[in-house]
N, CA and C of each residue as an Amber inpcrd file, in Angstrom:
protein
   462
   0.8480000  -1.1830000   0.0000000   0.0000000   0.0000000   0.0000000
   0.8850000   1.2350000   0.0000000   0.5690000   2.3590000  -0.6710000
   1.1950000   3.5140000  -0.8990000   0.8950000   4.2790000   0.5920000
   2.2770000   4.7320000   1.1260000   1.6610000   5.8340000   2.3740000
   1.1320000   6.6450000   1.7790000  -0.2550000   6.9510000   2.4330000
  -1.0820000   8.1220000   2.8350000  -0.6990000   9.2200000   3.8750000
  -1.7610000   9.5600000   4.0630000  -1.7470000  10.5650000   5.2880000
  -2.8230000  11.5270000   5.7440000  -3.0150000  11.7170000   6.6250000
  -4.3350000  12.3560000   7.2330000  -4.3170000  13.9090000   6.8490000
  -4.8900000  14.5240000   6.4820000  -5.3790000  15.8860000   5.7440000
  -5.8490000  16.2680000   6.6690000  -6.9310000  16.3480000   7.3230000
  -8.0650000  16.9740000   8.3690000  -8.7750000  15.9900000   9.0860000
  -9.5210000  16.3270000  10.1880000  -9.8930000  15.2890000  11.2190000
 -11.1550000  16.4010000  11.4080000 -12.5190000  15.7110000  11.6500000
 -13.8970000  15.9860000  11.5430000 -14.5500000  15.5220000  12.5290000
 -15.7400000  16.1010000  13.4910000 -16.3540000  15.5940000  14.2850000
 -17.4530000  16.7820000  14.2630000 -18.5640000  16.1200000  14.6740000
 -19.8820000  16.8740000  14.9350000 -20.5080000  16.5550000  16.0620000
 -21.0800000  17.3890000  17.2080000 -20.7950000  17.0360000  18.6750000
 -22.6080000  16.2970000  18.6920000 -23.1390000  16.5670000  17.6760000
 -24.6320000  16.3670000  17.6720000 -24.7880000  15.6770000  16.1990000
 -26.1440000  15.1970000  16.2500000 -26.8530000  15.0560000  14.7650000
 -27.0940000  16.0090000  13.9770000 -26.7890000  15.7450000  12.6600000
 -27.4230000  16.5760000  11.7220000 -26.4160000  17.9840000  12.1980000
 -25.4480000  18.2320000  12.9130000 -25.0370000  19.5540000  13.7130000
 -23.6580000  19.5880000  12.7550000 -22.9880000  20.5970000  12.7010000
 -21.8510000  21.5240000  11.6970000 -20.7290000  20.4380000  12.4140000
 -19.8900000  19.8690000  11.2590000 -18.8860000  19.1400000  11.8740000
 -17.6480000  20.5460000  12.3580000 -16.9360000  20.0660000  12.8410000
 -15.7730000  20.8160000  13.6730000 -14.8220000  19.8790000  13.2510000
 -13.7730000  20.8670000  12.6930000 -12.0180000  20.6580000  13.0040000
 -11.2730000  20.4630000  13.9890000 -10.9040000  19.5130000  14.0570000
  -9.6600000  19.2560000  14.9540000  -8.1520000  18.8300000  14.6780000
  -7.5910000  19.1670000  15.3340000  -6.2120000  19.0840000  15.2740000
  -5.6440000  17.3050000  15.4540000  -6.6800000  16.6840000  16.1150000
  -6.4050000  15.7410000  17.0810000  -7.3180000  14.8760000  17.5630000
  -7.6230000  13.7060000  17.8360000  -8.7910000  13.7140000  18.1060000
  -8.5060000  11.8500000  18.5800000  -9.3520000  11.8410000  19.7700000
  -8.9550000  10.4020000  20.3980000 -10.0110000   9.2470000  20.0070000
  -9.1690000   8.3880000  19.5410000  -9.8520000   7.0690000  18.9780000
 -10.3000000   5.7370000  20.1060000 -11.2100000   6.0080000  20.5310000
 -11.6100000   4.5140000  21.5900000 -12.1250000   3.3580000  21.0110000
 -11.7260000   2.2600000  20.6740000 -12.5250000   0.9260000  20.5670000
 -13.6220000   0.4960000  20.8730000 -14.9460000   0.2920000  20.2380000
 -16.0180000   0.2390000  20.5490000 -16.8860000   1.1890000  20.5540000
 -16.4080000   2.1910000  20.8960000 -17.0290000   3.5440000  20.9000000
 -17.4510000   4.5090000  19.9600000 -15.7100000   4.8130000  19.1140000
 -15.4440000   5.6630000  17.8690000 -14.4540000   7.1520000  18.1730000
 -14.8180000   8.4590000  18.0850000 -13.9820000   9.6790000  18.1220000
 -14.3960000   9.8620000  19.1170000 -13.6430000   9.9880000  20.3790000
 -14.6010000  11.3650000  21.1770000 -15.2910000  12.4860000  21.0900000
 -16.1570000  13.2150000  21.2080000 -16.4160000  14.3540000  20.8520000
 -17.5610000  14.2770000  19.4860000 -17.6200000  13.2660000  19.2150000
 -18.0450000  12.8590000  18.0000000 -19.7500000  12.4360000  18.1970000
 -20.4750000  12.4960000  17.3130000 -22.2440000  12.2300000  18.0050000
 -22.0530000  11.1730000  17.8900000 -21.2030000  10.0120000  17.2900000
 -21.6280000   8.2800000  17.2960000 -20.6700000   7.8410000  18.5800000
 -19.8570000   8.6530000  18.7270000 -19.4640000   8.4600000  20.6300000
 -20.2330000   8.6770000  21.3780000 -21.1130000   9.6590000  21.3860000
 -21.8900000   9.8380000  22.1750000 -23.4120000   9.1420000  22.1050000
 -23.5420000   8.3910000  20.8540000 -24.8530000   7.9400000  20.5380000
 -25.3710000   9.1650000  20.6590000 -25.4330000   9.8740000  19.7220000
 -26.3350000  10.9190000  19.1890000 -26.3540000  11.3590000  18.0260000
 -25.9480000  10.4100000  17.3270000 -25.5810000  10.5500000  16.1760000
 -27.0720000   9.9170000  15.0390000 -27.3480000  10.1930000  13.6620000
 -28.4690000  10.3890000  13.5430000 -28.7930000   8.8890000  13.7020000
 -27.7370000   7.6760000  12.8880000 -27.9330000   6.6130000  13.3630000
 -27.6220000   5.7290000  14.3780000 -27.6270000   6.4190000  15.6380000
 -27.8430000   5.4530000  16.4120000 -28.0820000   5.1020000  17.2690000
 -29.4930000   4.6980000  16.8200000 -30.3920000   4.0750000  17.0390000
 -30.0590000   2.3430000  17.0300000 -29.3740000   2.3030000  15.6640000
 -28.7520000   0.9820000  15.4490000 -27.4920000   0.9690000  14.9200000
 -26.8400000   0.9130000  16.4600000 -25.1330000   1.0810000  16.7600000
 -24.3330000  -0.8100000  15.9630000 -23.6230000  -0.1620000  15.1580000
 -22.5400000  -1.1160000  14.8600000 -21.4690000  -0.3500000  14.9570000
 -20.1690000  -1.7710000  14.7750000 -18.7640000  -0.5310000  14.5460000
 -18.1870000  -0.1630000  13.1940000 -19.6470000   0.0400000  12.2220000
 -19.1640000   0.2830000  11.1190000 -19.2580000   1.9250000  11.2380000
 -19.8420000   2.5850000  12.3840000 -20.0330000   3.9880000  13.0350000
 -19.3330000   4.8460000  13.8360000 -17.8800000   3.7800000  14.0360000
 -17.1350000   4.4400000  14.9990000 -16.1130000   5.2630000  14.4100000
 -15.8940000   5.3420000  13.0150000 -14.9570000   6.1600000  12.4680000
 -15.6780000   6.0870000  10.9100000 -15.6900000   7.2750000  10.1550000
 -15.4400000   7.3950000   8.4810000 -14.5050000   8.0390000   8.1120000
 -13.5920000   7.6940000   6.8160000 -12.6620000   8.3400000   6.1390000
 -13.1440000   8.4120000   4.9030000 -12.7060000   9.0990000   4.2820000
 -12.9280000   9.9270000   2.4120000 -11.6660000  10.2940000   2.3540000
 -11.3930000  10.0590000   1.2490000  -9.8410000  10.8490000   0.5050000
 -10.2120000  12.1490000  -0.5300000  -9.3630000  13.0830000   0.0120000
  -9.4630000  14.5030000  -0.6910000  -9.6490000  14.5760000  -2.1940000
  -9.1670000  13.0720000  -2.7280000  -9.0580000  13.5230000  -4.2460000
 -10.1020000  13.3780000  -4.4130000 -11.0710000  12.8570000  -4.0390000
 -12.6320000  12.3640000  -4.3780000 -13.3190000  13.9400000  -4.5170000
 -12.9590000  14.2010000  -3.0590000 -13.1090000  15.9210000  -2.7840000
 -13.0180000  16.7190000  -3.8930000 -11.8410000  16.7770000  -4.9980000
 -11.4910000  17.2170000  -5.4820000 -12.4230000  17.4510000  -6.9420000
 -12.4890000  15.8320000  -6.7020000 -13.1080000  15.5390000  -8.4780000
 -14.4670000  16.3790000  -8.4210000 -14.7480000  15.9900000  -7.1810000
 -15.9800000  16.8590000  -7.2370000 -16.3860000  18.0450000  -7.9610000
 -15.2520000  18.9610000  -7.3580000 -15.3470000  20.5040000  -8.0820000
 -15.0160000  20.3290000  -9.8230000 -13.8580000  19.2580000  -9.8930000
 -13.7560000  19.0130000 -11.2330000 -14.5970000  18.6650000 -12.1310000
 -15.5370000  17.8460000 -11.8790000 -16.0890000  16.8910000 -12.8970000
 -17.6850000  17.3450000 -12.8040000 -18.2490000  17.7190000 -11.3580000
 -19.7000000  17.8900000 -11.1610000 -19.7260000  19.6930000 -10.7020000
 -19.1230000  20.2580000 -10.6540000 -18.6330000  21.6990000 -10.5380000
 -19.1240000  21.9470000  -9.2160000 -19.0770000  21.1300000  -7.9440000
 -19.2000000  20.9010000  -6.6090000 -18.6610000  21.1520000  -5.6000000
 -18.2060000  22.5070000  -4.9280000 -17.4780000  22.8960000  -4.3570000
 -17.7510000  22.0690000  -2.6590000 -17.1950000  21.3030000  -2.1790000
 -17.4300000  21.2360000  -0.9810000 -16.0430000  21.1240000  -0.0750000
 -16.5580000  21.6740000   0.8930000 -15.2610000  21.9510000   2.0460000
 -14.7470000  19.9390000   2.6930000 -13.5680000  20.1710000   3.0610000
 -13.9970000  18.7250000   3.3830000 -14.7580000  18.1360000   4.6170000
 -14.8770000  19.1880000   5.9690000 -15.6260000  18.5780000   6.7990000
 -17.4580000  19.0520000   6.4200000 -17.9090000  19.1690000   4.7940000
 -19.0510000  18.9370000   4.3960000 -19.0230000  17.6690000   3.9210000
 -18.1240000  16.4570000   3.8920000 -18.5420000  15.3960000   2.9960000
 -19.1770000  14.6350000   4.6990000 -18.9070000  15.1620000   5.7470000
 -19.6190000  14.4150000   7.1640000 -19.1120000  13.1860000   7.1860000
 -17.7200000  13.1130000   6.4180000 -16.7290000  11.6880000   7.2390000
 -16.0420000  12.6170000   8.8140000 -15.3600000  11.5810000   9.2780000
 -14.3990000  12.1850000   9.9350000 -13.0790000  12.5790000   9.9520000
 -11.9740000  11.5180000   8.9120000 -11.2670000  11.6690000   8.7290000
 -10.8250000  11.6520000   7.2020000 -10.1860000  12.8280000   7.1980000
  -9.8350000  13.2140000   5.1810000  -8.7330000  12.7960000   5.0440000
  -8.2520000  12.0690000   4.0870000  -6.7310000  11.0550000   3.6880000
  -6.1170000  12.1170000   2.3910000  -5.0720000  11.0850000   2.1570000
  -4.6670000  11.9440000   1.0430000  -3.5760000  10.8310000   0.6310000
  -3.4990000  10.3390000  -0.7440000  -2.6140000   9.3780000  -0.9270000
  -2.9980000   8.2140000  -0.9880000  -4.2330000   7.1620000  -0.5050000
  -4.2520000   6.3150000  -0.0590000  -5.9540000   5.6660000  -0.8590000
  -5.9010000   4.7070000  -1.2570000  -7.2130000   4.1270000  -2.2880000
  -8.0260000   3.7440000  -0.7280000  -8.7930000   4.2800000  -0.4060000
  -9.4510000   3.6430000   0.8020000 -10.3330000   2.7990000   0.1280000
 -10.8930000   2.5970000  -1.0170000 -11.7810000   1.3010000  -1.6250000
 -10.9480000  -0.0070000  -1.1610000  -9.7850000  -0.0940000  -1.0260000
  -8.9090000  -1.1580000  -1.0260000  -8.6210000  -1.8390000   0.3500000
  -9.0690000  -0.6380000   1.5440000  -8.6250000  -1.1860000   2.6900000
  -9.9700000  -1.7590000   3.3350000 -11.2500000  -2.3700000   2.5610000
 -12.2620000  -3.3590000   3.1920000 -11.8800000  -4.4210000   3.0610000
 -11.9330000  -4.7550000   4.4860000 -11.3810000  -6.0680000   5.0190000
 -10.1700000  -6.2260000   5.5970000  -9.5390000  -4.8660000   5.4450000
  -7.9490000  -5.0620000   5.6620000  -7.8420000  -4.4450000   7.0520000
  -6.8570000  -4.7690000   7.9100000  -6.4110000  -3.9920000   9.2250000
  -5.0180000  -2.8060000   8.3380000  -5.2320000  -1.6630000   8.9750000
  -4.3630000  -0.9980000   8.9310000  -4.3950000   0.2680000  10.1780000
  -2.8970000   0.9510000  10.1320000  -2.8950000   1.7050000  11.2300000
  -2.8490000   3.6190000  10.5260000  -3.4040000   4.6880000  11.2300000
  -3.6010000   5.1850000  10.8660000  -2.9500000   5.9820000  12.9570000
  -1.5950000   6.6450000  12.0990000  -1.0940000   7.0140000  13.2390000
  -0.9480000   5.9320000  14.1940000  -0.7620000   5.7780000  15.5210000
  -1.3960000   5.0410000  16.1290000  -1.7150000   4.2340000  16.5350000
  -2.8950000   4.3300000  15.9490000  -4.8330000   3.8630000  16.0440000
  -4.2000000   2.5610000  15.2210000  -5.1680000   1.5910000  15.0420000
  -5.4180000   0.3660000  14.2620000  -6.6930000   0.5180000  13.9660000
  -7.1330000   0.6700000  12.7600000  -8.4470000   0.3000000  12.5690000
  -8.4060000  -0.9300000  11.3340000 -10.1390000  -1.5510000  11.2890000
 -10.3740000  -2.3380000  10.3740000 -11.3010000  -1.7910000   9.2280000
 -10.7110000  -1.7750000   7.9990000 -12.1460000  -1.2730000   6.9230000
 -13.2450000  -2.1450000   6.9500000 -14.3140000  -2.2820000   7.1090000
 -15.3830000  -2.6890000   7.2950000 -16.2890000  -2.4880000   5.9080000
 -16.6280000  -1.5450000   5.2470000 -17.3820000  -1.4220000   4.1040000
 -17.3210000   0.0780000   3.3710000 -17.8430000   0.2810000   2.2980000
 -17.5670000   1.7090000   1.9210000 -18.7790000   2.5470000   2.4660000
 -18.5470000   3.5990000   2.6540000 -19.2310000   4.2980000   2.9610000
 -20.3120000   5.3790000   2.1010000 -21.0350000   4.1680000   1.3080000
 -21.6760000   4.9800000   0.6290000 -22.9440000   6.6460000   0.6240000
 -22.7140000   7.5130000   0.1010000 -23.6170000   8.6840000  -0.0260000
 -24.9030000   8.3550000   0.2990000 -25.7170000   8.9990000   0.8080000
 -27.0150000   9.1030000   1.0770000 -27.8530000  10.3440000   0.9560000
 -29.3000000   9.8940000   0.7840000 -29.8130000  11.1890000   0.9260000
 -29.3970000  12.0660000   2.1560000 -29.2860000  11.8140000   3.2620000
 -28.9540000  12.3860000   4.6630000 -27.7360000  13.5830000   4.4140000
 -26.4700000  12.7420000   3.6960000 -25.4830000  13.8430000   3.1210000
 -26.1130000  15.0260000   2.4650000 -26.8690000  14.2140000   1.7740000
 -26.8180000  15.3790000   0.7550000 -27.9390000  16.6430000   1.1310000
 -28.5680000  16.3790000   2.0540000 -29.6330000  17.1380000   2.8360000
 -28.5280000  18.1660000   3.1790000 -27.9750000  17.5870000   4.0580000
 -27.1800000  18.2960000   4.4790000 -25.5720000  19.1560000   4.2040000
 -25.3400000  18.6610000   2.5990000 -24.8090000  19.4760000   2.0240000
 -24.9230000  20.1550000   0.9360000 -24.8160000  19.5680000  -0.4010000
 -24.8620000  20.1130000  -1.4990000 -25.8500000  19.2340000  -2.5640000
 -26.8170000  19.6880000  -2.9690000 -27.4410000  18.7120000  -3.9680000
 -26.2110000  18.2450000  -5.0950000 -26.8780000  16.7590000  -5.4790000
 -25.6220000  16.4310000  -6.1480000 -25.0630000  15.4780000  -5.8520000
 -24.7730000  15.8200000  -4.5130000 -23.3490000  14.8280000  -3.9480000
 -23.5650000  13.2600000  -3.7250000 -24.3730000  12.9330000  -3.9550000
 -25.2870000  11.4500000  -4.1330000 -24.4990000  11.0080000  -4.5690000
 -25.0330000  11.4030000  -5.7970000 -24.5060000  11.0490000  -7.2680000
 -23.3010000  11.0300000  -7.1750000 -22.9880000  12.0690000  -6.9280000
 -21.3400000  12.2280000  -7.2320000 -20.5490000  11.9190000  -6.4060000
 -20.5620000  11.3210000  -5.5000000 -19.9750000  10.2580000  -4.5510000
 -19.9510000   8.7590000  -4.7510000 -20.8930000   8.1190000  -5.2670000
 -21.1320000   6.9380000  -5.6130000 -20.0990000   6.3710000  -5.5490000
 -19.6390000   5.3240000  -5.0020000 -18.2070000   4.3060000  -4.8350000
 -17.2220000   5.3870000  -4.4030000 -16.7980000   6.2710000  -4.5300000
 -16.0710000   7.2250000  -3.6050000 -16.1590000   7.9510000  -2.1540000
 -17.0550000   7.4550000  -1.7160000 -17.6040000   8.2880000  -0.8450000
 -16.7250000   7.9980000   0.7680000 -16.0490000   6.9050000   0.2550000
 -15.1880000   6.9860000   2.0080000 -15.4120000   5.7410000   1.8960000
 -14.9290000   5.3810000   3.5480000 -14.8090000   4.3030000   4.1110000
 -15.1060000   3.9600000   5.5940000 -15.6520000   2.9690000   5.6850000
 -16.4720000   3.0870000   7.0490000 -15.3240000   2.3370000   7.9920000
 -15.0000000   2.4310000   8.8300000 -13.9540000   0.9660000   9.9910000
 -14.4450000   1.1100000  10.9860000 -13.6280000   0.4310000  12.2430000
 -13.8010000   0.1170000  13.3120000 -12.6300000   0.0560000  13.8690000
 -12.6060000   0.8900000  14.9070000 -11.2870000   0.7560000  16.0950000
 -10.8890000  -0.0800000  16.1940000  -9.8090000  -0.5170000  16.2760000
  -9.2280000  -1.8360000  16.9650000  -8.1800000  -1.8360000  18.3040000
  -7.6730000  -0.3820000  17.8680000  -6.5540000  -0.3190000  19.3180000
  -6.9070000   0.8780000  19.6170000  -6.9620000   1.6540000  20.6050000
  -7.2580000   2.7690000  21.1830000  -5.9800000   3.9100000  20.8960000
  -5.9880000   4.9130000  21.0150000  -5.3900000   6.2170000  20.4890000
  -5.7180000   7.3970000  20.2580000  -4.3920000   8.4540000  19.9010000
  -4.8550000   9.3150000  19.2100000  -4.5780000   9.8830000  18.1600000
  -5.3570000  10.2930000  17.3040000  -5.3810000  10.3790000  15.5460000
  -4.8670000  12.0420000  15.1050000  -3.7340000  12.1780000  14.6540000
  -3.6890000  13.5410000  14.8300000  -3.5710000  14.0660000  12.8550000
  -3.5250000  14.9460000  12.4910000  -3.4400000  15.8470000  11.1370000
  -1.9400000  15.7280000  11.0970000  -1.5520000  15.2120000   9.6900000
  -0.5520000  14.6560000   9.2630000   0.2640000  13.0510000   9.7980000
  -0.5600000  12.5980000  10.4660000  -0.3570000  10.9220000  10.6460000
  -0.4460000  10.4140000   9.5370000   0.5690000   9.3500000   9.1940000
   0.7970000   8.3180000   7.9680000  -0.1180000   7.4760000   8.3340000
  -0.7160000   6.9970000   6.9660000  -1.7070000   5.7240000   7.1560000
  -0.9230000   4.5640000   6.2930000  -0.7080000   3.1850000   6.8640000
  -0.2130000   2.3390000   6.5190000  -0.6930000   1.0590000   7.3330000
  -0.3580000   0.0010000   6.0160000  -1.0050000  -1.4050000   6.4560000
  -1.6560000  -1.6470000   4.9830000  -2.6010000  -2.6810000   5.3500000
  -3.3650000  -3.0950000   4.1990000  -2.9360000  -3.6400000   3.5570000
């Protein structure tokens, strides 16, 4: 796997609520981000908690194409992952353990677009996310995830 690396780190303290930047941000097993609404179960789903909820990543270039290809400007803590990569095919790491700083997480499934995103950001982004849209995991070792951590493994 090609090193990556973490771009920005995302959390929203509520549902449906403005994600926030962080510098840093602590990864618990079982749980997900601190600070985060699926840490706190307040998050819109959950209701029905798995650990495919305890962390999302998206890679910037996806970000990117956006503005390129669908003329879609979005910031990256509007795509409502948590963590933005850079470098790194996250389609590739379902199923795989890898470490991200840190942290150990497992890719679990992609994280496909929904209406819910797109409510809440930009019409469009459905569509234009489709198979890009991130990646869902699950903690495996506890930590903390900071802006510019190498992601490797897989």
């Amino acid at each position: 796997m090609s090193k990556g690396m973490i771009v920005s780190i995302h959390i929203a303290p509520s549902a449906a609520g403005p994600m926030v930047s962080v510098e840093q941000v602590r990864a618990v097993a079982g749980r997900g981000l601190e600070g985060d609404r699926y840490f706190t179960q307040t998050g819109t789903y959950s209701k029905k908690p798995r650990p495919d909820r305890e962390v999302t990543l998206i890679e910037i270039e996806a970000i990117e194409a956006l503005a390129r290809e669908y003329q879609i400007a979005l910031e990256p803590g509007a795509a409502r992952r948590n963590i933005v990569t850079r470098g790194v095919p996250l389609n590739h790491l379902v199923g795989q353990e890898f470490r991200v700083g840190e942290v150990t997480l497992r890719g679990l499934r992609l994280c496909e677009p929904c209406a819910h995103l797109e409510r809440l950001s930009h019409a469009g982004v459905r569509e234009a996310l489709i198979h890009r849209g991130g990646l869902r995991a699950q903690i495996l070792a506890d930590g903390t995830i900071r802006v510019g951590d190498s992601i490797r493994g897989g």
